[in-house]
C-alpha positions as YAML, in Angstrom:
chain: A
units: angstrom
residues:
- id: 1
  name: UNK
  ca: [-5.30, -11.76, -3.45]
- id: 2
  name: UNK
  ca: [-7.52, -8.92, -2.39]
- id: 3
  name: UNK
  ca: [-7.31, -8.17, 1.60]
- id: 4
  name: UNK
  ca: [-10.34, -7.34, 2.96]
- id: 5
  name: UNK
  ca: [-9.55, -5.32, 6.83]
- id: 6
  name: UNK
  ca: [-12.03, -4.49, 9.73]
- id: 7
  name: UNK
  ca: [-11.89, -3.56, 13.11]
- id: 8
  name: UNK
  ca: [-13.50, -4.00, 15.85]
- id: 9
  name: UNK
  ca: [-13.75, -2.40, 19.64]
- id: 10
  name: UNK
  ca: [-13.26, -4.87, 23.29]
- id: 11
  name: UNK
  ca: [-13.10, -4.61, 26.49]
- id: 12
  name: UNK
  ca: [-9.67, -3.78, 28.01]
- id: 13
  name: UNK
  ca: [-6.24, -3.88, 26.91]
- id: 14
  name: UNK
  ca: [-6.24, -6.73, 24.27]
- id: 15
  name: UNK
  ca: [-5.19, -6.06, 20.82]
- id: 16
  name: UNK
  ca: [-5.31, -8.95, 18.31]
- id: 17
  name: UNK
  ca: [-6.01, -9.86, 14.39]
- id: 18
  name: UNK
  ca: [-7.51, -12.69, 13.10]
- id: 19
  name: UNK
  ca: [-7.38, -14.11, 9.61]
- id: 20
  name: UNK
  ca: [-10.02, -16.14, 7.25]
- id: 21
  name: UNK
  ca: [-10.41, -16.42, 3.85]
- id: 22
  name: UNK
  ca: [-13.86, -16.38, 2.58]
- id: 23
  name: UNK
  ca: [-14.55, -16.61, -1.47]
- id: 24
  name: UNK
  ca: [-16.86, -13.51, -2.80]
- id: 25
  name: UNK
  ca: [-18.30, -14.54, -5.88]
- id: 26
  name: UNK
  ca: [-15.86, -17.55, -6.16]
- id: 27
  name: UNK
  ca: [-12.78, -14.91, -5.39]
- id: 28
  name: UNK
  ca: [-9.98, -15.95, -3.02]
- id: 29
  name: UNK
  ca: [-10.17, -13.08, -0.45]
- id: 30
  name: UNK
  ca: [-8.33, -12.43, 3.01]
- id: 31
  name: UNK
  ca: [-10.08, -10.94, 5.57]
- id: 32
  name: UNK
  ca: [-8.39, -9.63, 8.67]
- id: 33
  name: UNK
  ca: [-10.66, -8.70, 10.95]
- id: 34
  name: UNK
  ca: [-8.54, -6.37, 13.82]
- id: 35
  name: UNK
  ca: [-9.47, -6.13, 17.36]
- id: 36
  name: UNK
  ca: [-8.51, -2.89, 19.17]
- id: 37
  name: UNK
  ca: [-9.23, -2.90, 23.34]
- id: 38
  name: UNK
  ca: [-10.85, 0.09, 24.99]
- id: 39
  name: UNK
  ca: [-7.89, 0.63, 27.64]
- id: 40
  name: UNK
  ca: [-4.97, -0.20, 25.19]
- id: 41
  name: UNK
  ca: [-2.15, 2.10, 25.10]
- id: 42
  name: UNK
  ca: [-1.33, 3.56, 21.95]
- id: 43
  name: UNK
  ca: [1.93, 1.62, 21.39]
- id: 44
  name: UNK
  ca: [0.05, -2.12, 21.60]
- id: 45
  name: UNK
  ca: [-2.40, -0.71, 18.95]
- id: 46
  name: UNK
  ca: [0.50, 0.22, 16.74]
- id: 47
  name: UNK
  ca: [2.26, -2.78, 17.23]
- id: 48
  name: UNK
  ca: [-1.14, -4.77, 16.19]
- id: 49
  name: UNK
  ca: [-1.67, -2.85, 13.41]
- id: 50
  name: UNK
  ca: [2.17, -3.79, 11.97]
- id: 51
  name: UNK
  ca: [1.58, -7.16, 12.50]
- id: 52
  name: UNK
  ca: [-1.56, -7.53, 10.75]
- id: 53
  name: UNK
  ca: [-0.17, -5.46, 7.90]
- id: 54
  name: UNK
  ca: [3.63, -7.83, 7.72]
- id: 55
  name: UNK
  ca: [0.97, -10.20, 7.84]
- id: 56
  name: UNK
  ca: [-1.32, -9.08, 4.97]
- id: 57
  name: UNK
  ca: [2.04, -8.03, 2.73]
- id: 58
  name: UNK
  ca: [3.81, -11.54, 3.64]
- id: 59
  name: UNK
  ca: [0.47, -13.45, 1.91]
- id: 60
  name: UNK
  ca: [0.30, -10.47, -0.74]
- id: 61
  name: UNK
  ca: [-3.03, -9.13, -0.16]
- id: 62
  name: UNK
  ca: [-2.36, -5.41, -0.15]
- id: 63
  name: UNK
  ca: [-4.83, -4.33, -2.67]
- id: 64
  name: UNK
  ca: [-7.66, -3.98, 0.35]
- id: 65
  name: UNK
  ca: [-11.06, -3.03, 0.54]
- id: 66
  name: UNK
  ca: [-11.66, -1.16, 4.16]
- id: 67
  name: UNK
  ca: [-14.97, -1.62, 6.22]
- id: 68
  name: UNK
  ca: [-17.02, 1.10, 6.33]
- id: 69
  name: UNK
  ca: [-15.98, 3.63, 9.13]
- id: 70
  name: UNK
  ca: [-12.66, 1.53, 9.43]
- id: 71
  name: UNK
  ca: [-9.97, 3.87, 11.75]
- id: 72
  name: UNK
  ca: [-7.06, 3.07, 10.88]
- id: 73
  name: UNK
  ca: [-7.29, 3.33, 6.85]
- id: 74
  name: UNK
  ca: [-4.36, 6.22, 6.70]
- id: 75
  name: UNK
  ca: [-1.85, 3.51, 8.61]
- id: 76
  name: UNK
  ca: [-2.39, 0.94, 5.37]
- id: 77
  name: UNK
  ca: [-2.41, 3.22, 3.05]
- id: 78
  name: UNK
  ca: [0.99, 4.87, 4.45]
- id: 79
  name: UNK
  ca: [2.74, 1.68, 4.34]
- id: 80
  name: UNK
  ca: [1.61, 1.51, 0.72]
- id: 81
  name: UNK
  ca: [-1.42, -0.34, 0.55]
- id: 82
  name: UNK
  ca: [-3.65, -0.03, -2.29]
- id: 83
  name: UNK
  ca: [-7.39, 0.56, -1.59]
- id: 84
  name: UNK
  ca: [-9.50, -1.48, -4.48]
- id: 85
  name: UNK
  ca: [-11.37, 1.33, -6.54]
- id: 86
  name: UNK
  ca: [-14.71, 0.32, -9.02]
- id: 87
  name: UNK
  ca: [-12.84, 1.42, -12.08]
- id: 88
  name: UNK
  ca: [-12.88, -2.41, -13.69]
- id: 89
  name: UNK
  ca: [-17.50, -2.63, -13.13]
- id: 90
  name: UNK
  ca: [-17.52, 1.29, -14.05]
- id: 91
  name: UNK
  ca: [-15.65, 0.65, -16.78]
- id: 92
  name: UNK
  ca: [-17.57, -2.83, -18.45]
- id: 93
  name: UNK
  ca: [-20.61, -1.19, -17.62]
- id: 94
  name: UNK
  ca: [-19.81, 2.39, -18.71]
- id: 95
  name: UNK
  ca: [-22.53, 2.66, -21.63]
- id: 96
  name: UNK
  ca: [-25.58, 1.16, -19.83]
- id: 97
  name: UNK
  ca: [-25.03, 4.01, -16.58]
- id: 98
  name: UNK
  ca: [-24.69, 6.91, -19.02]
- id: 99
  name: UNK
  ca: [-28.28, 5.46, -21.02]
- id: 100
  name: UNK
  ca: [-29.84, 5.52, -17.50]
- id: 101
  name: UNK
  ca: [-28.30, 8.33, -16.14]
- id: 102
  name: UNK
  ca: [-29.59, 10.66, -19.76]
- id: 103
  name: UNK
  ca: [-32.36, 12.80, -19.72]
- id: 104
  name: UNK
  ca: [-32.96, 12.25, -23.36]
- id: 105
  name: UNK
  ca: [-31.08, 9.30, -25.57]
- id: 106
  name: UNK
  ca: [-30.31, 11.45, -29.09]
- id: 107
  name: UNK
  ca: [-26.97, 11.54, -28.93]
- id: 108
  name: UNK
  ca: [-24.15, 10.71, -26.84]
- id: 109
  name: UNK
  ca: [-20.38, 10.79, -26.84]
- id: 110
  name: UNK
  ca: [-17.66, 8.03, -26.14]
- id: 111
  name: UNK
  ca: [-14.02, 9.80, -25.04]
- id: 112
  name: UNK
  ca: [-11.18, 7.22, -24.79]
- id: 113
  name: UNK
  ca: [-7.60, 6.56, -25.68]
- id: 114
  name: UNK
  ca: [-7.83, 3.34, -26.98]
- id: 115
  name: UNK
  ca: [-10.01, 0.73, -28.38]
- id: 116
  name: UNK
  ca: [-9.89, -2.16, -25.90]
- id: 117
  name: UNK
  ca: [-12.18, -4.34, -24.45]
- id: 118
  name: UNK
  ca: [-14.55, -1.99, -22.35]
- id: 119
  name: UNK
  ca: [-14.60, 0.80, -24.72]
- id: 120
  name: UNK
  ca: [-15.74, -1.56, -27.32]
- id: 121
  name: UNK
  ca: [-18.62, -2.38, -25.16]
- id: 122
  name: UNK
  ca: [-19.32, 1.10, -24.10]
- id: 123
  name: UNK
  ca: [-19.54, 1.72, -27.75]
- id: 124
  name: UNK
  ca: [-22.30, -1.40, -28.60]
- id: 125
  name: UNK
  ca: [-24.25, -0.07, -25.76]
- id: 126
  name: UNK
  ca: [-24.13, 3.43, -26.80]
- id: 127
  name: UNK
  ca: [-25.45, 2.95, -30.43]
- id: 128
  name: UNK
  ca: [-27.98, 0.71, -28.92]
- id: 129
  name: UNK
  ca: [-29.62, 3.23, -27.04]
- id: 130
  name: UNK
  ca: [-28.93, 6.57, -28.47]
- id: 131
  name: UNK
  ca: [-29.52, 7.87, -32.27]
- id: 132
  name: UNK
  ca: [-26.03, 8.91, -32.43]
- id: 133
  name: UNK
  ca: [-22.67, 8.91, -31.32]
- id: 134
  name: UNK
  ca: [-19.33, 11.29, -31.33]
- id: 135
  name: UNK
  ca: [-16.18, 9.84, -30.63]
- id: 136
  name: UNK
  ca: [-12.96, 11.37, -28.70]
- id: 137
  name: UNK
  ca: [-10.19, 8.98, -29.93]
- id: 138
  name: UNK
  ca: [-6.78, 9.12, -31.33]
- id: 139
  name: UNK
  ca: [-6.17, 8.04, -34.77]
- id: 140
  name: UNK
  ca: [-5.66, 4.46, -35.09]
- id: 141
  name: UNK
  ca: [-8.43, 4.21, -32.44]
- id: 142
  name: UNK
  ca: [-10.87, 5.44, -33.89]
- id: 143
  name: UNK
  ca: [-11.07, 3.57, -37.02]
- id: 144
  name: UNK
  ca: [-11.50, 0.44, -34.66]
- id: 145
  name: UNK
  ca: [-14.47, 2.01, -32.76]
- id: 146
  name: UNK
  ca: [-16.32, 2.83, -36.00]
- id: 147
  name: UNK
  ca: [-15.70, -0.20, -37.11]
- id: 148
  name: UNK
  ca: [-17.73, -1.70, -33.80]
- id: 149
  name: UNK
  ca: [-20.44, 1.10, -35.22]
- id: 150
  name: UNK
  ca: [-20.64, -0.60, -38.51]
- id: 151
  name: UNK
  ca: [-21.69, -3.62, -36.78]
- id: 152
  name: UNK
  ca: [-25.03, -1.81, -36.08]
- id: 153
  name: UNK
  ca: [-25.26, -0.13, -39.46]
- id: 154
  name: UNK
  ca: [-24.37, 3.41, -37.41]
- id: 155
  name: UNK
  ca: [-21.31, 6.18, -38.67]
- id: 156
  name: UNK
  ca: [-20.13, 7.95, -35.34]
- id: 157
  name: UNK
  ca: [-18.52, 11.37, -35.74]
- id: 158
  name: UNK
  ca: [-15.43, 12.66, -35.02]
- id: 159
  name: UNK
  ca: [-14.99, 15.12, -32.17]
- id: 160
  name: UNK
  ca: [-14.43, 18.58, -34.21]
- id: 161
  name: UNK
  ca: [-11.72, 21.04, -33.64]
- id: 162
  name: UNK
  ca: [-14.13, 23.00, -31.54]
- id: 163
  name: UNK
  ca: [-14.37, 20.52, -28.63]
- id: 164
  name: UNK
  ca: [-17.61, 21.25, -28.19]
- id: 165
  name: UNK
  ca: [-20.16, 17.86, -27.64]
- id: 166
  name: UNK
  ca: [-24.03, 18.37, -27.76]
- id: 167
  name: UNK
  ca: [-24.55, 15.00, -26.13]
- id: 168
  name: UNK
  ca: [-27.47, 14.03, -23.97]
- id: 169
  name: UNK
  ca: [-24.49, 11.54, -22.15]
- id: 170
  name: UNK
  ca: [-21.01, 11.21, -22.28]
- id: 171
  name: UNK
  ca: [-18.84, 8.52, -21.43]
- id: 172
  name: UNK
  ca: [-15.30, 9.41, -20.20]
- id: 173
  name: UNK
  ca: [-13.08, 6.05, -20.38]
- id: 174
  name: UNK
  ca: [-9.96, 8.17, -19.51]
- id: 175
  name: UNK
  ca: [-8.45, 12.19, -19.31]
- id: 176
  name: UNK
  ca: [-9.78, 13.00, -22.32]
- id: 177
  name: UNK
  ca: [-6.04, 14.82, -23.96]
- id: 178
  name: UNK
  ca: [-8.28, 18.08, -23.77]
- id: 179
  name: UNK
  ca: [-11.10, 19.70, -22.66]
- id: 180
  name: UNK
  ca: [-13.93, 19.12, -23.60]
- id: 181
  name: UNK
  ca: [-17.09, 21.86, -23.69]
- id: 182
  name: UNK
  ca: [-20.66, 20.13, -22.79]
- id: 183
  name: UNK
  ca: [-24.09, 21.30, -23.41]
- id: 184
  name: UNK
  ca: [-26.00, 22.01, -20.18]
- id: 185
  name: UNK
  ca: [-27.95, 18.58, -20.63]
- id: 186
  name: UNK
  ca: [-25.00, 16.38, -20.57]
- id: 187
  name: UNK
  ca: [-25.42, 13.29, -17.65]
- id: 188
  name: UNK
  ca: [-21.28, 12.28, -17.97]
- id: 189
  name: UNK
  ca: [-19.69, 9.32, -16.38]
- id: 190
  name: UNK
  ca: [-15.95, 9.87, -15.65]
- id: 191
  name: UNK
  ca: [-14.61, 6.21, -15.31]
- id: 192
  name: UNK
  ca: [-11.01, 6.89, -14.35]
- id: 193
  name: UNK
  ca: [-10.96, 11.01, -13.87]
- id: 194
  name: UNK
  ca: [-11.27, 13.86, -16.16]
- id: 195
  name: UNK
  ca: [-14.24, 15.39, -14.33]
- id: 196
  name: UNK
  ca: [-12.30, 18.94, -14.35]
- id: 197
  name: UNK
  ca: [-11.67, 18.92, -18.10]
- id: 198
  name: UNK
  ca: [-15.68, 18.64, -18.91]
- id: 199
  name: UNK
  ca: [-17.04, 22.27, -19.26]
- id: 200
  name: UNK
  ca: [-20.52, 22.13, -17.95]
- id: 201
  name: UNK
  ca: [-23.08, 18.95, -18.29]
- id: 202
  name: UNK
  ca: [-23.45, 17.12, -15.24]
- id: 203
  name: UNK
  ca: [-21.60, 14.04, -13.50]
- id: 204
  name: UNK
  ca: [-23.52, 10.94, -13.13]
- id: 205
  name: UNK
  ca: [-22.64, 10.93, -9.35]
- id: 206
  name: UNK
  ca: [-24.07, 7.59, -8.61]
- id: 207
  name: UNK
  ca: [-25.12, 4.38, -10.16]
- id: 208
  name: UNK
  ca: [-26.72, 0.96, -8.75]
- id: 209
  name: UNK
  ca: [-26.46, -2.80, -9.79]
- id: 210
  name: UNK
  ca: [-27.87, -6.05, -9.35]
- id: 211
  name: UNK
  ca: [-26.49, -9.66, -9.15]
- id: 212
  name: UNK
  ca: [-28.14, -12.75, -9.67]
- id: 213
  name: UNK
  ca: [-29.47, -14.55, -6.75]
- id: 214
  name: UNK
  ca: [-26.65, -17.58, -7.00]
- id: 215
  name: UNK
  ca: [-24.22, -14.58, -6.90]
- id: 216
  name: UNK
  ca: [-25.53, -13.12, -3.61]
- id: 217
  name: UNK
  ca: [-22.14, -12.55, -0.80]
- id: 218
  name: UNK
  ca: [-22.68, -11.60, 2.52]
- id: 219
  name: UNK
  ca: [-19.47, -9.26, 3.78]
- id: 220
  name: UNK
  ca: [-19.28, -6.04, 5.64]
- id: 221
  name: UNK
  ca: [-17.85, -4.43, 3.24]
- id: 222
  name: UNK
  ca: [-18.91, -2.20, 0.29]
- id: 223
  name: UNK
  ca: [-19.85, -4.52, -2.00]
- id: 224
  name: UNK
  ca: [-19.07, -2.03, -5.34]
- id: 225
  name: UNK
  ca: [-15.20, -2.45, -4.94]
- id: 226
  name: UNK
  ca: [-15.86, -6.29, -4.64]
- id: 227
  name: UNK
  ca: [-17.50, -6.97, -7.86]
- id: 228
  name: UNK
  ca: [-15.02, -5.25, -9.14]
- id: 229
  name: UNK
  ca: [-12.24, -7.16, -8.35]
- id: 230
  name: UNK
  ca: [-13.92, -9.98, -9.19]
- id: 231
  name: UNK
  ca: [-14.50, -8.66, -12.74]
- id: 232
  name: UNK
  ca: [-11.37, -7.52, -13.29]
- id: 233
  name: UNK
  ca: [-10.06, -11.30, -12.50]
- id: 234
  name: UNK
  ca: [-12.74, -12.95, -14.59]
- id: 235
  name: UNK
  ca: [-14.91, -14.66, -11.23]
- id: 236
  name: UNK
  ca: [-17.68, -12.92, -13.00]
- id: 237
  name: UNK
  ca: [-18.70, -11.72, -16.39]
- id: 238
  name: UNK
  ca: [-20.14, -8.27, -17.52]
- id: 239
  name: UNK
  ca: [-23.49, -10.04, -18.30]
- id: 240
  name: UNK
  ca: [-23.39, -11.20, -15.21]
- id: 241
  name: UNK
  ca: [-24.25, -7.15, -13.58]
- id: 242
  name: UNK
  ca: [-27.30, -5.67, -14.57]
- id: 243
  name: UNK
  ca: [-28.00, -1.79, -13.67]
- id: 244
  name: UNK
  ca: [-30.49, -1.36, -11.27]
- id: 245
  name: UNK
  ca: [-32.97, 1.40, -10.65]
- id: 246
  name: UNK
  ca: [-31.29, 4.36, -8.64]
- id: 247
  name: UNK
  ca: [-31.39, 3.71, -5.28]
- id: 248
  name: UNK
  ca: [-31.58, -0.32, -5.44]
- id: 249
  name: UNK
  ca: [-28.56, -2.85, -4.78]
- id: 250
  name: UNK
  ca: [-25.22, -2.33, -4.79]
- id: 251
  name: UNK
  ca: [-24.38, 1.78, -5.35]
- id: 252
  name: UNK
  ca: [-21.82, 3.44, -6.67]
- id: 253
  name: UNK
  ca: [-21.06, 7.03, -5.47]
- id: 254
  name: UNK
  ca: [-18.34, 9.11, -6.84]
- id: 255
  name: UNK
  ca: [-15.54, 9.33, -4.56]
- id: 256
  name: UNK
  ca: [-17.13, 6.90, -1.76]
- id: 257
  name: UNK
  ca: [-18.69, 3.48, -1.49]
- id: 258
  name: UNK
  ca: [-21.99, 2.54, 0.16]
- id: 259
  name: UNK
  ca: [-22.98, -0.49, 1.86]
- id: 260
  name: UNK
  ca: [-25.55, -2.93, 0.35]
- id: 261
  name: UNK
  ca: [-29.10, -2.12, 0.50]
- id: 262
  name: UNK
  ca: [-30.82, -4.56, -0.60]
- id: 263
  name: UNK
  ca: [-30.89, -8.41, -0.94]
- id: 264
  name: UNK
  ca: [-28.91, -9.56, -3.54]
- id: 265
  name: UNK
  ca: [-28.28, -5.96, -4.63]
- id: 266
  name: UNK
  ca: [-25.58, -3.62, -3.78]
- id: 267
  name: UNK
  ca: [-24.21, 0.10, -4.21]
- id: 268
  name: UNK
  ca: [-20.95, 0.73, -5.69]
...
């Protein structure tokens, strides 16, 4: 269950939650939306906050998603709340942001430690759009991945000894086990961390999607950490997101969250 908390200012000394459950792309969500009095005394908003939070750990929702501006994110997050990250749409969509995010589409390079799911996709959509592609993988790993090449008639190369990757893009699934030296052109997307092991390149900072119209939510919320969740539990498939033109729908922003832009299109 992903919690979904907001807060909002009255008049005098009332403090109060309230609880509803809308459904976000056909995802069972609870939304507790706080309300904080102008006059109350420190010790009723404290006592509001616990209750909505017994509340929100009693029904299991405490993997939340805070509104924007939301006060009171360091008392959820203290009583071990887990704020909902985009790693999951990053992740399934990891290839197509790194094509869009290159300056030129020669070659590109794929770091990860294993050969699951999303790296196999990052992979398809990498030797779809660029002439060729180096590979950062353990043994065992990597023989999978080239096998996904062969599929397209293409041979990636192995990292060499040297470390060093002249890619127009990289794709960073994971830490990469060491660094990793970039040419000055490199547009990198670091999907869970790494960013300090790249030596030079760039990092793709930011990245927008679209939804189809029947998939439209209204929620004032970021919208990125959403479709996320809902990926990760299978409401919605990869094919499903399509990356949008810089700037348009739902955004993504490295190390923050934006609010939707756009109808039917939001930032992660």
């Amino acid at each position: 269950m992903l919690g979904l908390i907001s807060a909002e200012s009255v008049q005098g000394r009332r403090c109060a939650f309230s609880l509803s459950a809308p459904e976000p792309l056909g995802m069972g969500c609870l939304w507790a939306q706080v309300q904080i009095g102008q006059r109350a005394r420190d010790r009723r908003v404290g006592r509001c906050l616990l209750a909505c939070a017994q509340r929100l750990e009693a029904l299991r929702a405490r993997r939340v998603v805070f509104a924007e501006g939301f006060p009171y994110r360091p008392f959820f997050l203290e009583r071990g709340f887990d704020e909902a990250g985009c790693e999951e749409l990053l992740a399934q969509k990891a290839g197509e942001i790194a094509a869009a995010g290159a300056a030129g589409h020669e070659r590109a390079l794929l770091s990860t430690p294993r050969a699951d799911g999303p790296s196999a996709r990052a992979v398809r959509e990498l030797v779809r759009r660029f002439r060729y592609l180096l590979i950062d993988a353990p043994e065992g790993t990597f023989e999978i991945l080239e096998e996904v090449c062969g599929e397209y008639g293409v041979t990636p190369e192995r990292m060499g000894p040297g470390r060093f990757a002249d890619v127009d893009a990289a794709v960073f699934m994971a830490r990469p086990a060491r660094p990793v030296y970039a040419s000055a052109r490199c547009a990198a997307l670091f999907v869970r961390g790494g960013r300090e092991l790249m030596l030079g390149g760039r990092e793709i900072a930011q990245a927008s999607f679209s939804l189809p119209a029947r998939r439209a939510f209204q929620l004032p919320f970021p919208a990125a950490p959403i479709l996320s969740a809902a990926l990760s539990c299978g409401r919605i498939a990869p094919s499903d997101v399509q990356v949008a033109a810089a700037g348009d729908g739902i955004s993504y922003k490295s190390g923050a969250s934006l609010d939707k832009t756009g109808k039917n299109l939001y930032n992660v």
